[in-house]
C-alpha positions in Angstrom: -19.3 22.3 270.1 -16.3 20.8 270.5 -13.9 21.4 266.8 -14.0 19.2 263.9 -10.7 17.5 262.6 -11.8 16.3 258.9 -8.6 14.2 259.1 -9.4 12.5 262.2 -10.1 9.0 262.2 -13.2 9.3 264.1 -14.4 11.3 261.0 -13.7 8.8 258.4 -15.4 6.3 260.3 -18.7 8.5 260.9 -18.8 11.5 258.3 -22.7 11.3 258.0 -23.3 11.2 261.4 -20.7 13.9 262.3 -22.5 16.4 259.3 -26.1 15.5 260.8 -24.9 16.5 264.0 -23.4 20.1 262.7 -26.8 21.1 260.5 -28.7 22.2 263.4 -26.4 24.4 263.8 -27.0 26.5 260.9 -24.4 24.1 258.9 -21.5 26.0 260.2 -18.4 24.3 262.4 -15.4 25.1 263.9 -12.5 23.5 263.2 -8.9 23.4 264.6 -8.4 26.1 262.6 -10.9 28.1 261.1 -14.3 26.9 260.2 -15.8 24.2 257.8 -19.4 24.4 255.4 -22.0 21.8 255.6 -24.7 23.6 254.0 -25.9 24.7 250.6 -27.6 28.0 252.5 -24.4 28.6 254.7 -22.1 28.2 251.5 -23.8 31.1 250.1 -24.4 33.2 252.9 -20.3 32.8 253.2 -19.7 33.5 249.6 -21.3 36.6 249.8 -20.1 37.9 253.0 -18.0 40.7 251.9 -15.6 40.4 255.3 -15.1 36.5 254.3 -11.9 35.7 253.5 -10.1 32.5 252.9 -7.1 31.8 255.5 -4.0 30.1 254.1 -1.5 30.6 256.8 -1.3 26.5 257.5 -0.1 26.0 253.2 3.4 25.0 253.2 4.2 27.7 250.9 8.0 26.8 250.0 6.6 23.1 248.9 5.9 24.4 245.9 5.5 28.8 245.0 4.1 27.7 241.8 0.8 26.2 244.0 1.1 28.8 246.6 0.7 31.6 243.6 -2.3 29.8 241.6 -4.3 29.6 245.0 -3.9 33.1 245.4 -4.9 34.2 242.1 -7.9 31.9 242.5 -11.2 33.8 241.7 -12.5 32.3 244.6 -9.9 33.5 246.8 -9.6 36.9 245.4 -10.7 39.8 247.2 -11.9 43.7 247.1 -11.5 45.1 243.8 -9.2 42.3 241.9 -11.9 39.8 242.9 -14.4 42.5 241.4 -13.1 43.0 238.1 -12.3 39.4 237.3 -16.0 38.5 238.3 -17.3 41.3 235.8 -15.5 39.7 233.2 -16.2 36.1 234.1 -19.9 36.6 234.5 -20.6 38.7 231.6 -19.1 36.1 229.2 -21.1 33.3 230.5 -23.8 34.3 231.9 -25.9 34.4 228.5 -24.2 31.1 227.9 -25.7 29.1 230.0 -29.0 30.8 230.8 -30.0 31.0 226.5 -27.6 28.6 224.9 -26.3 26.0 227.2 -29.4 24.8 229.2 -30.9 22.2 227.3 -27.1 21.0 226.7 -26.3 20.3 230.5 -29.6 18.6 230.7 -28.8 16.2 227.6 -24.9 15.8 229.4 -26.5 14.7 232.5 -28.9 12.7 231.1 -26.4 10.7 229.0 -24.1 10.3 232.1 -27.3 8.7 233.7 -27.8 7.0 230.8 -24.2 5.5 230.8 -24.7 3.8 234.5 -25.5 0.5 234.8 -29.0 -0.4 235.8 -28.3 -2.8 238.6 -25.4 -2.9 241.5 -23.5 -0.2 242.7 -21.7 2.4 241.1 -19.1 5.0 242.2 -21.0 8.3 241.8 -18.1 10.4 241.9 -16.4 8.6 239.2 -19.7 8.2 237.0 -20.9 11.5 237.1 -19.6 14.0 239.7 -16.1 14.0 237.8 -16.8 14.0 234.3 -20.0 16.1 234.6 -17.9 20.1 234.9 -15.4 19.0 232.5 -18.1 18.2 229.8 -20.6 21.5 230.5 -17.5 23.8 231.0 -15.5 22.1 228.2 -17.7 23.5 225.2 -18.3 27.0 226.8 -14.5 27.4 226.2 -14.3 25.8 222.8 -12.2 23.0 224.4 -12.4 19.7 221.9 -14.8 17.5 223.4 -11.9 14.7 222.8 -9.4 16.7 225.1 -12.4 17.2 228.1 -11.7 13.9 229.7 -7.3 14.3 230.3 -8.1 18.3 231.3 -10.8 16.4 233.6 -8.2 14.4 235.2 -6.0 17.2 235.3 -8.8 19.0 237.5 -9.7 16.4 239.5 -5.8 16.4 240.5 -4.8 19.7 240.3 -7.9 21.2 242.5 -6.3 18.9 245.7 -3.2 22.4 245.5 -4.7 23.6 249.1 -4.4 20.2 250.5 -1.8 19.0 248.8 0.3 21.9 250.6 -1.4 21.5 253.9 -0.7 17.8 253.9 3.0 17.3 251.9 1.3 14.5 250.4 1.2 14.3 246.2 2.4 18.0 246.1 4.7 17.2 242.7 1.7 15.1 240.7 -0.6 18.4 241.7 1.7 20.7 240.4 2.3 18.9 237.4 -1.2 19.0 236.6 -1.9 22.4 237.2 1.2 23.4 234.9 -0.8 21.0 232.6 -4.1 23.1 232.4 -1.6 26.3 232.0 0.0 24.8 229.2 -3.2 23.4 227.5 -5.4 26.4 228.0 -2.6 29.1 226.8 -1.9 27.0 223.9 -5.7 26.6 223.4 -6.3 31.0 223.8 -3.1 31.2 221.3 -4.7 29.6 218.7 -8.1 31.1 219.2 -6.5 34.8 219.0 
């Protein structure tokens, strides 16, 4: 199989039909460099691949240290013990959270969402549910305000673009001035709670 450029413009024009064509093959693809995830199954056999390990070597680190560090001290990117010890933490604070308390809330979230849309025409998915939907289940699990979930939302939205931001040069100053955003906001918020 020959290697998938996501930036290509023969990508944007078939991205379905380019995905179909990669699921046979167990949902992995190789890429110019590296490989990219189609799957739900492959994303977690990948997750939990102990040898896995997220290569940044094409991040233009000098763009912007500040991104370069937060990527690194991603949970998601973390590895061996550090990775271990933040998931302890991470998972035994939540994971009663949502499995006793927060179930029948993410249910009445998404239904309102749905709720929200209009019944005729199109809508922008994305924009109608896939952005505000984390903001609003994760936003109460930290005792954020509800009325401060939708800026941290759009902070998210643009602050999770770091790795391609850096990859590409493009936007690299608005990502970084949301993720200093979320800093700000969330030590401010875990000041006043302690």
């Amino acid at each position: 199989m020959n290697p998938i450029n996501l930036r290509s413009p023969s990508f944007d024009e078939d991205k379905y039909g380019t995905i179909e064509a990669v699921r046979p093959a167990k949902g992995i693809a190789p890429m110019e460099s590296g490989h990219v995830v189609f799957s739900q199954d492959a994303a977690r056999w990948v997750l939990r691949c102990r040898s896995f390990r997220f290569d940044f070597f094409q991040i233009d680190r000098q763009a912007s240290p500040y991104l370069a560090k937060q990527i690194e001290h991603e949970l998601l990117n973390m590895h061996g013990d550090p990775h271990a010890r933040v998931q302890k933490i991470v998972l035994s604070a939540l994971r009663d959270q949502i499995i006793d308390e927060l179930r029948d809330r993410i249910a009445d979230i998404a239904d309102g969402l749905i709720d929200q849309m209009p019944t005729t025409g199109q809508i922008d998915f994305c924009e109608a549910f896939a952005n505000p939907f984390p903001a609003r289940v994760l936003g109460p699990m930290f005792n954020i305000p509800y009325e401060d979930v939708t800026g941290l939302n759009d902070w998210i939205r643009i602050g999770g673009r770091k790795v391609d931001a850096l990859q590409s040069g493009d936007g690299v100053d608005e990502v970084e001035a949301a993720n200093r955003n979320i800093h700000e906001y969330l030590s401010g918020l875990l000041k006043d709670v302690r």
